[in-house]
C-alpha positions as CSV (number, residue, x, y, z in Angstrom):
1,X,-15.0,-11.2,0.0
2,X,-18.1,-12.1,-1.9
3,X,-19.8,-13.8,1.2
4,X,-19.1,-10.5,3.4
5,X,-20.7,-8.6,0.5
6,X,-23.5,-10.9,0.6
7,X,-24.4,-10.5,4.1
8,X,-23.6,-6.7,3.8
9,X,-26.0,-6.6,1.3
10,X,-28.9,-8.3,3.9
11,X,-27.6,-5.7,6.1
12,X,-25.1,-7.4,8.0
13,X,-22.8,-4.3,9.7
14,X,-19.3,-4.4,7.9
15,X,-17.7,-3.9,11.7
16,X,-19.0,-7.6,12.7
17,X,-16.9,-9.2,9.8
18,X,-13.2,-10.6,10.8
19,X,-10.7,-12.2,7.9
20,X,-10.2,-15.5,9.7
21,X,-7.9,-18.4,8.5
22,X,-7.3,-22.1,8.2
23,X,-4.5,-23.5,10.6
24,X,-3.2,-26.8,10.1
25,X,-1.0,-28.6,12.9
26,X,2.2,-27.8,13.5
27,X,5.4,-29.1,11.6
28,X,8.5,-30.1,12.5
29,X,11.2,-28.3,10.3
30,X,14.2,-30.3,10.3
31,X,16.9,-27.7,8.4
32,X,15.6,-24.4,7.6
33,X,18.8,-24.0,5.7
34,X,19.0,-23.0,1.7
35,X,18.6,-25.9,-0.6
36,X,21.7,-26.8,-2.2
37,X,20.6,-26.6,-5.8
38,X,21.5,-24.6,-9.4
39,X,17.9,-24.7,-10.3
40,X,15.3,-23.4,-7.9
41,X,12.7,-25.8,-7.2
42,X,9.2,-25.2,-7.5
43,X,6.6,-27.7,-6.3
44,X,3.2,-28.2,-6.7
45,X,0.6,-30.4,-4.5
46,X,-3.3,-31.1,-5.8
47,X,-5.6,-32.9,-7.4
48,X,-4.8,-33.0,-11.0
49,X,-8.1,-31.5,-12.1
50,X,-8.9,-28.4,-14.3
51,X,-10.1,-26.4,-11.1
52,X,-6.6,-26.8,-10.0
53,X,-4.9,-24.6,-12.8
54,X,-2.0,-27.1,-13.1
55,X,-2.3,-26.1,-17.0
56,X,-2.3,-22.7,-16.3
57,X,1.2,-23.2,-14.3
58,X,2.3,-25.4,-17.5
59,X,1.4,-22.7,-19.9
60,X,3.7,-20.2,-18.0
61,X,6.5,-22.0,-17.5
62,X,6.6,-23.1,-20.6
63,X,7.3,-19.0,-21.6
64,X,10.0,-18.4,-19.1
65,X,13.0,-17.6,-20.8
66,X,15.2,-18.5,-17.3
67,X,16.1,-22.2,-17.6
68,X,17.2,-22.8,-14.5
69,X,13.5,-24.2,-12.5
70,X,12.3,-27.8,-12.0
71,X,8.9,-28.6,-11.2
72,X,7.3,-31.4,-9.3
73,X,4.1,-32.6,-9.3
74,X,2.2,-34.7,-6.3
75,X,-1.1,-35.6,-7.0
76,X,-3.3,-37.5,-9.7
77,X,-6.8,-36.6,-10.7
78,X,-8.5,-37.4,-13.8
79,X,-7.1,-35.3,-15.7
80,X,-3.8,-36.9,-15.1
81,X,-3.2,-38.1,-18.7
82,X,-3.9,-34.7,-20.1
83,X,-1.2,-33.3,-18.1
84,X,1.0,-35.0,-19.5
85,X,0.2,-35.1,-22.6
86,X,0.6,-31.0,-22.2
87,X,4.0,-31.2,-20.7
88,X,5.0,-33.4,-23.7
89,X,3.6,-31.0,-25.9
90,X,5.7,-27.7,-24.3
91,X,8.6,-29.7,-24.4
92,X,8.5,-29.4,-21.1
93,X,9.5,-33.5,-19.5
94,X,13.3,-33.0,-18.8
95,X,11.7,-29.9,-16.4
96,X,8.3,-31.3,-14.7
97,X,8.1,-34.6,-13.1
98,X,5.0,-36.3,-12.1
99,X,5.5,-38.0,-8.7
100,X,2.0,-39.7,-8.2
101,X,0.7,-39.6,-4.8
102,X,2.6,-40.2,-1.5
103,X,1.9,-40.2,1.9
104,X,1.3,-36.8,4.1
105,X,3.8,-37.8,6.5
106,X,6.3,-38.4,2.9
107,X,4.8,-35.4,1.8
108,X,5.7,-32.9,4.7
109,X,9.4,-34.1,4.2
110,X,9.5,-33.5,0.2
111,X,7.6,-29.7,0.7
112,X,10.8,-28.7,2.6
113,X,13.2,-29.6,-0.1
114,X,11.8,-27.0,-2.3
115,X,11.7,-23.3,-3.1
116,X,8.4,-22.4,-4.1
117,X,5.2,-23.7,-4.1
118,X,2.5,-22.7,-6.9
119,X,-1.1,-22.8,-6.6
120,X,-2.5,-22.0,-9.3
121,X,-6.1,-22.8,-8.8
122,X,-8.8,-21.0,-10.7
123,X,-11.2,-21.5,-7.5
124,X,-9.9,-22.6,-3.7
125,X,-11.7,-21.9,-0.7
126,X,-8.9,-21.7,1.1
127,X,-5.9,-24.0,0.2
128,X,-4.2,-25.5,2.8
129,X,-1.2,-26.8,0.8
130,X,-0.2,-22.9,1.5
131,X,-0.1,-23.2,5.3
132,X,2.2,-26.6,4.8
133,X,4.3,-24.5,2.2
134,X,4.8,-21.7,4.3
135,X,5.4,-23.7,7.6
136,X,8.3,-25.3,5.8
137,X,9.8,-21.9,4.8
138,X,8.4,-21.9,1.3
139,X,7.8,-19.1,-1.0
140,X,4.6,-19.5,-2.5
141,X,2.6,-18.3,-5.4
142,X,-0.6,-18.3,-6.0
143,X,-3.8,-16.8,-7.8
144,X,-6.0,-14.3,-6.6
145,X,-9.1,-16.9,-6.6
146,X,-7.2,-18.7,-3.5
147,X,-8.6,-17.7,-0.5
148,X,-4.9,-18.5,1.5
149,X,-3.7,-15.6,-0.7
150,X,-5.0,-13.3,1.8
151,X,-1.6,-15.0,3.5
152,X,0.8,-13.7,1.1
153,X,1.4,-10.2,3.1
154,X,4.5,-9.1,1.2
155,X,7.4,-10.2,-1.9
156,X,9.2,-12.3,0.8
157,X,6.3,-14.7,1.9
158,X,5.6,-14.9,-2.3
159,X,3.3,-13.3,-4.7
160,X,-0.3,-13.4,-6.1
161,X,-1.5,-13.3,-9.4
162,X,-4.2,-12.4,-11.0
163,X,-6.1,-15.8,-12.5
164,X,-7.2,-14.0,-15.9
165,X,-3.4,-12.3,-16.6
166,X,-1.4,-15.6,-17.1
167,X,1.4,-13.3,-18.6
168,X,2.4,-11.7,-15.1
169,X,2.2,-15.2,-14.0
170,X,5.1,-15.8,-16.3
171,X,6.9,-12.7,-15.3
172,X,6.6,-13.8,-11.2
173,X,8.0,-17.3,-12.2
174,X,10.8,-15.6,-14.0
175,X,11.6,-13.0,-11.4
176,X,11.2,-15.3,-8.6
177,X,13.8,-17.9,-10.4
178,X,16.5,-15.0,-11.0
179,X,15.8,-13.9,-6.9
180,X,16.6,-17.3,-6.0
181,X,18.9,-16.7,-3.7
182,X,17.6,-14.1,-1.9
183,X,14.4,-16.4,-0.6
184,X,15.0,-16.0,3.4
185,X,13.5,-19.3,4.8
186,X,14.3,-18.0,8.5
187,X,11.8,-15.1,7.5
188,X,9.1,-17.4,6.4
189,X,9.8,-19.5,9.5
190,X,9.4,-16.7,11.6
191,X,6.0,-15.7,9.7
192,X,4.5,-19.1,9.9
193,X,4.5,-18.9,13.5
194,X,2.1,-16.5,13.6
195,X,-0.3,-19.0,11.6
196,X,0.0,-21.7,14.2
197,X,-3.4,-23.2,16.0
198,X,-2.6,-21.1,19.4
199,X,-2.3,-17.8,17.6
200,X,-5.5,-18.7,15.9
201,X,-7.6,-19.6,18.9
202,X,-6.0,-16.7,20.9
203,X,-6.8,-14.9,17.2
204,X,-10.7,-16.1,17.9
205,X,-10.9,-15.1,21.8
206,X,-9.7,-11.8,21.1
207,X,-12.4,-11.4,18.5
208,X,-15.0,-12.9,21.2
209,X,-14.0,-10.8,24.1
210,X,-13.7,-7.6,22.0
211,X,-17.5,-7.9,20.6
212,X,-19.2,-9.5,23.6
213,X,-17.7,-7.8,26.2
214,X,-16.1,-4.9,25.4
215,X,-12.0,-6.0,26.2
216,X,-9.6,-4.4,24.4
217,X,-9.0,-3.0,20.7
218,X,-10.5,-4.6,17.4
219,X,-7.6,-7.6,17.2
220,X,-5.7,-7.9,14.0
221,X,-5.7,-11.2,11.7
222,X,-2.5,-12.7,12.6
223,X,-1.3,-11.9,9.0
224,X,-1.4,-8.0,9.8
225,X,-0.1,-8.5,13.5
226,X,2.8,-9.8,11.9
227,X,3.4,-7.1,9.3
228,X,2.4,-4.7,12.3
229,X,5.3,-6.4,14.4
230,X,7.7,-6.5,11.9
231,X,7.7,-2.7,10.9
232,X,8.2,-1.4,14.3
233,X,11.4,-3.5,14.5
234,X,12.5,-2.3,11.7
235,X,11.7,1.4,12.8
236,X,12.9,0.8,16.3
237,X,15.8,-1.6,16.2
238,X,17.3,-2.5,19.9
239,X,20.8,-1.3,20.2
């Protein structure tokens, strides 16, 4: 948003901007059934630095009144022992576990055996870790200074907070954990579809042939198309 005001500003017309995306590739989903688990699991994958808001995640959990979460962490960063020495400090170890680093092909297997995934970052470009949560029919949370936000069209992909109101952080983490069972991974399956590289590069053509040479109507971001989609089922169910 602040680069599209920027070249507004130089006089850049507001028509020749498109929201655009990062796709990553695609990934298998082995069982997109519910997680057999009490608690609901949340997950979080980054570099354990402060530009990553880990401590801001910490700091909210540690106010939730619902005891019924875990938290894992993959990552390190040097900020590593100050992490833990927070979790120690919110009495927070029988609930957060630090898992290190693993590989990405370990990695895509553990993001499906979760719920949610936070990002709590207090600056991401984008944040792919949202794609890979999403593609394994993940909720996901994250703050307003994540550019992937843009992703979280509605309360059944996940929420968005905002990065200086830590207290409606708390109050997402505590209404997602008593919703539990009303996260719909086929939904989010379905959605992440619409983020995969062909919809993307079609998403780009259409953007090409619509402004250099005049086909069709101004295409949606695959985001929208998908709200777009969804509504008229709704309003026009087939009998």
């Amino acid at each position: 948003a602040s680069t599209q005001k920027w070249y507004i500003e130089c006089g850049v017309k507001p028509e020749n901007f498109h929201s655009f995306l990062y796709s990553i590739e695609d990934v298998e989903v082995l069982d997109s059934k519910p997680i057999v688990s009490e608690q609901i699991k949340f997950l979080f994958i980054g570099q354990l630095i402060e530009r990553k808001g880990l401590d801001i995640l910490l700091q909210s959990l540690s106010k939730v009144e619902n005891p019924n979460w875990s938290l894992d962490v993959y990552g390190e960063g040097e900020d590593e022992q100050t992490i833990a020495n927070l979790i120690n400090e919110l009495h927070l170890s029988d609930k957060v576990n630090l898992n290190g680093v693993v590989s990405n092909k370990e990695l895509r297997t553990i993001v499906g055996q979760h719920h949610v995934l936070v990002l709590p970052s207090r600056f991401d470009g984008w944040g792919a870790v949202v794609n890979e949560a999403i593609a394994s029919g993940l909720q996901v949370i994250c703050s307003n200074k994540c550019g992937a936000s843009i992703l979280i069209v509605n309360d059944k992909i996940g929420h968005v907070f905002n990065i200086d109101d830590t207290k409606s952080l708390t109050k997402i983490l505590e209404q997602t954990i008593s919703k539990k069972e009303q996260i719909d991974r086929d939904y989010i399956l379905e959605y992440s579809n619409y983020l995969k590289g062909d919809k993307v590069a079609q998403y780009l053509i259409d953007i090409i042939n619509f402004h250099y040479k005049n086909k069709g109507s101004r295409p949606l971001p695959p985001w929208e198309k998908f709200q777009l989609e969804k509504n008229n089922n709704t309003q026009n169910p087939i009998n």
